[in-house]
C-alpha positions as CSV (number, residue, x, y, z in Angstrom):
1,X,207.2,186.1,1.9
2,X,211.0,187.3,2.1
3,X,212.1,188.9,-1.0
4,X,214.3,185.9,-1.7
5,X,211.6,184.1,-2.1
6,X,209.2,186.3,-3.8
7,X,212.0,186.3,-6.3
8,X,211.7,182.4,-6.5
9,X,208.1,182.6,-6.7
10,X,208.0,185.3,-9.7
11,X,210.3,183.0,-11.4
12,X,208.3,180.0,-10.7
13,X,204.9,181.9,-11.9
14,X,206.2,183.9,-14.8
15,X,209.4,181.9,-16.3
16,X,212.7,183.2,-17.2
17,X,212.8,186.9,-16.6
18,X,215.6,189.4,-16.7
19,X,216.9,191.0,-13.5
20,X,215.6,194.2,-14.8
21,X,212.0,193.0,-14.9
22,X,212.4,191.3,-11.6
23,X,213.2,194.6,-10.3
24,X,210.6,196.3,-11.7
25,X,207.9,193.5,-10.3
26,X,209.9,193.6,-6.4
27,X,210.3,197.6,-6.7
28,X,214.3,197.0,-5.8
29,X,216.9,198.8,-7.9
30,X,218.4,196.6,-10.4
31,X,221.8,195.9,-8.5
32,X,219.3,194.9,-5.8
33,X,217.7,192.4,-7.7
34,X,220.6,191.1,-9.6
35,X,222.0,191.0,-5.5
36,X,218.9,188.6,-4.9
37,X,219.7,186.5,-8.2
38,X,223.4,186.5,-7.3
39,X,222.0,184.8,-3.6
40,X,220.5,182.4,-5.2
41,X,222.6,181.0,-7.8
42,X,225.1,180.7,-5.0
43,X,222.2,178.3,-3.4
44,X,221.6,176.5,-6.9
45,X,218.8,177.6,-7.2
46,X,218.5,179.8,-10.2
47,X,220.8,179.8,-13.3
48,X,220.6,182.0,-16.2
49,X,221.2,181.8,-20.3
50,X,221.6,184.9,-22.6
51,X,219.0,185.4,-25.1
52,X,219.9,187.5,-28.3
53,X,217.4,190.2,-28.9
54,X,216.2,191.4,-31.9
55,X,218.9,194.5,-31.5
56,X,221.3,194.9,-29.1
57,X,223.3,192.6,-27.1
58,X,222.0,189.5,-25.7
59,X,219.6,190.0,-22.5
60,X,219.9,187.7,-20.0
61,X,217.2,185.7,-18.4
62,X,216.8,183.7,-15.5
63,X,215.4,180.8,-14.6
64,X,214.7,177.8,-11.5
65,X,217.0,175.2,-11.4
66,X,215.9,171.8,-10.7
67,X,216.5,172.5,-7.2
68,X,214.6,175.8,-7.5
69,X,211.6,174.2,-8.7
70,X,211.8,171.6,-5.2
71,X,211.5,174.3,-3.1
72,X,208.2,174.3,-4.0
73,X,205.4,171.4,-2.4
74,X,205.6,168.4,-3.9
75,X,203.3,166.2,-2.0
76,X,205.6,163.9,-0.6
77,X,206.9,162.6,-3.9
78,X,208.5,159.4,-2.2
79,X,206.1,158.7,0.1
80,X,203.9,158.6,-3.4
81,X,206.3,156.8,-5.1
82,X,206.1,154.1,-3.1
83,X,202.5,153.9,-2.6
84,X,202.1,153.4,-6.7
85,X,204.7,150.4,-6.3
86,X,203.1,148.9,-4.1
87,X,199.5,149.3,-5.4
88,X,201.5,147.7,-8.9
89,X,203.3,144.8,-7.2
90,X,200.2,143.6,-5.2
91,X,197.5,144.5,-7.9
92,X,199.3,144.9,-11.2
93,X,198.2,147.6,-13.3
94,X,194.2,147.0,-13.2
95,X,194.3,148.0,-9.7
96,X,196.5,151.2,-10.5
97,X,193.6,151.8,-13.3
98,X,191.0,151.6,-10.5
99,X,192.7,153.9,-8.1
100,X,193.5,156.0,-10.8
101,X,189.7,155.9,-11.8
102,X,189.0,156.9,-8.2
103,X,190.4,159.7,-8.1
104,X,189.5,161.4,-10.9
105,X,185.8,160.9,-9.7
106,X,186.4,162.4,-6.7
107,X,188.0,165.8,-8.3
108,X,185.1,165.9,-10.6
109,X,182.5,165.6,-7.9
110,X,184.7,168.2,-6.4
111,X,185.1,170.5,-9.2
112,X,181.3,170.2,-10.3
113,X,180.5,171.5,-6.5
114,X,183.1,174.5,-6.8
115,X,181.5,175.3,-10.3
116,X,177.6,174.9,-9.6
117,X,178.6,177.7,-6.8
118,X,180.2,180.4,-9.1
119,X,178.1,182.7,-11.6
120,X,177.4,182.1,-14.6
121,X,179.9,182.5,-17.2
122,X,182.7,181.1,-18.8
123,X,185.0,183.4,-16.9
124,X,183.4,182.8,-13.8
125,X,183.7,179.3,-13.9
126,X,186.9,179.0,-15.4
127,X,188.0,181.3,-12.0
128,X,186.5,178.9,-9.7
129,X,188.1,176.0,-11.0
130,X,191.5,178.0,-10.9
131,X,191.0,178.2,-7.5
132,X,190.2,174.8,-6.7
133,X,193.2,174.1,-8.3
134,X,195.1,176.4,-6.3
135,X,194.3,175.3,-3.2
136,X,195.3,171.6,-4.3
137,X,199.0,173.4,-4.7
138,X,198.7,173.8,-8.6
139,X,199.6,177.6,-8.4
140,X,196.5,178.1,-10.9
141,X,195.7,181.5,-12.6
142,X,193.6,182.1,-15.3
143,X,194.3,184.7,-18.1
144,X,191.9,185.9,-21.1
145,X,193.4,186.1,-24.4
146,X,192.3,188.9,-27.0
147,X,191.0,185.9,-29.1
148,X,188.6,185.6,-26.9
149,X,189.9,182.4,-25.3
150,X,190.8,182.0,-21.5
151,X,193.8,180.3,-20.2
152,X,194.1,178.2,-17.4
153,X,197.6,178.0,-16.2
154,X,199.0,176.2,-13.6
155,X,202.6,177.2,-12.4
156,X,203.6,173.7,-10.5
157,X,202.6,170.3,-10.6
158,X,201.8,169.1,-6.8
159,X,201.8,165.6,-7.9
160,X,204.5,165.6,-10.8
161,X,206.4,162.6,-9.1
162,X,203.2,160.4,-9.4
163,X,202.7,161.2,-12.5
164,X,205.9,161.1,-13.7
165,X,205.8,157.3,-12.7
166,X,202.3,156.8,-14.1
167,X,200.7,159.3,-16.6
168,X,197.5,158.0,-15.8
169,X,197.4,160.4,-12.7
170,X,197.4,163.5,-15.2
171,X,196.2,162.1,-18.9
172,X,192.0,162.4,-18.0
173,X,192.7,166.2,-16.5
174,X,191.5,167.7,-19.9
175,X,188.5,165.7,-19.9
176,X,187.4,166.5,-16.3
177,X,187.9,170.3,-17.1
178,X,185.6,169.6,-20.3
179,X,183.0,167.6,-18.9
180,X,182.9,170.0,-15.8
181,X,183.0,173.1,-17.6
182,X,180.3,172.0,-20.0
183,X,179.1,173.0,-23.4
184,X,180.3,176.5,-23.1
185,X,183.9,176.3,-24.6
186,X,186.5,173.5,-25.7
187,X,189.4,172.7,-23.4
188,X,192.4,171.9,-25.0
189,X,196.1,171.6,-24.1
190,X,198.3,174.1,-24.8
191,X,201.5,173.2,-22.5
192,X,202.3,169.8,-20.5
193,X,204.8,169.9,-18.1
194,X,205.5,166.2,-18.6
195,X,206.3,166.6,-22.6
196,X,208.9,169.2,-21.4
197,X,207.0,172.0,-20.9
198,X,207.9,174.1,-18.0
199,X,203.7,174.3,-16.7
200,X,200.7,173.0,-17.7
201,X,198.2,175.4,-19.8
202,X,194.6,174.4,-20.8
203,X,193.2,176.8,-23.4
204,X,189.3,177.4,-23.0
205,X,187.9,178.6,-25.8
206,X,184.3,180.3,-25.7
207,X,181.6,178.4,-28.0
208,X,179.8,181.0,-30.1
């Protein structure tokens, strides 16, 4: 990965961060990463905003532009596109509710495999599904809280086209996640990239 696009990638993963940070994270000097940034706002590809601190002078933050977030896989969004207007036109929407239906069988058969392999755990499992999801191109991590709760994040949305143009593809996720994680925690959504959120985060939280 190039630096240029490491610095894409960190902004991608982490949000708006200051060129300081960025440094800090890419072990440049700052003029070297604001050098990077300067790159790439040239491209389009990153813009920033000033945020006013609690002393001091504003800090500013930057953050992917539209066309920063597509350089990242989207799965053939038009090919996609035109797949779910076509399934509509020829089968109206009871047919988009069986495909629909489909696939989310097939992710939890998948899933459940994944999961029966890991150990036992909320943690464990909660890092198996992570990387199930990663390698379906949802940049999935998961972080523990110091409630006790776990948060599964994922940084892009392979599939946001599709389910932009029909939320069906996304609305059952949090069910899957609870019906494949089982009676160990709750899932619940913290973040949802199509209510304006910038990823989607699912809160797992341990069942005592």
């Amino acid at each position: 990965m190039t630096t240029s696009d490491h610095v894409l990638y960190l902004l991608k993963t982490r949000g708006p961060q200051s060129a300081q940070t960025l440094a800090e994270l890419l072990g440049l000097t700052s003029m070297g990463a604001r050098r990077q940034l300067e790159a790439a706002q040239d491209k389009g590809l990153v813009e920033f905003s000033d945020v006013a601190d609690k002393v001091g002078r504003p800090s500013r933050r930057w953050h992917l532009t539209a066309a920063g977030h597509a350089r990242f896989p989207d799965r053939h969004a038009d090919l996609t596109l035109q797949l779910i207007t076509q399934v509509r036109t020829l089968f109206g929407e009871a047919g988009l509710e069986q495909l629909i239906a489909a696939r989310e069988h097939d992710s939890e058969a998948l899933y459940r495999a994944v999961l029966e392999q890991a150990a036992p755990g909320l943690a464990a499992k909660a890092a198996a599904l992570a990387a199930a999801r990663e390698a379906e191109g949802y940049m999935a991590e998961v972080e523990a809280q110091d409630d006790g709760s776990l948060l599964l994040i994922e940084n892009h949305c392979p599939i946001c086209a599709a389910a932009s143009s029909c939320q069906g593809f996304c609305r059952s996720e949090l069910q899957v996640f609870q019906r494949v994680l089982g009676d160990d925690c709750t899932v619940e959504r913290a973040e949802h990239l199509l209510s304006g959120a910038r990823r989607c985060v699912y809160r797992l939280r341990p069942v005592r």
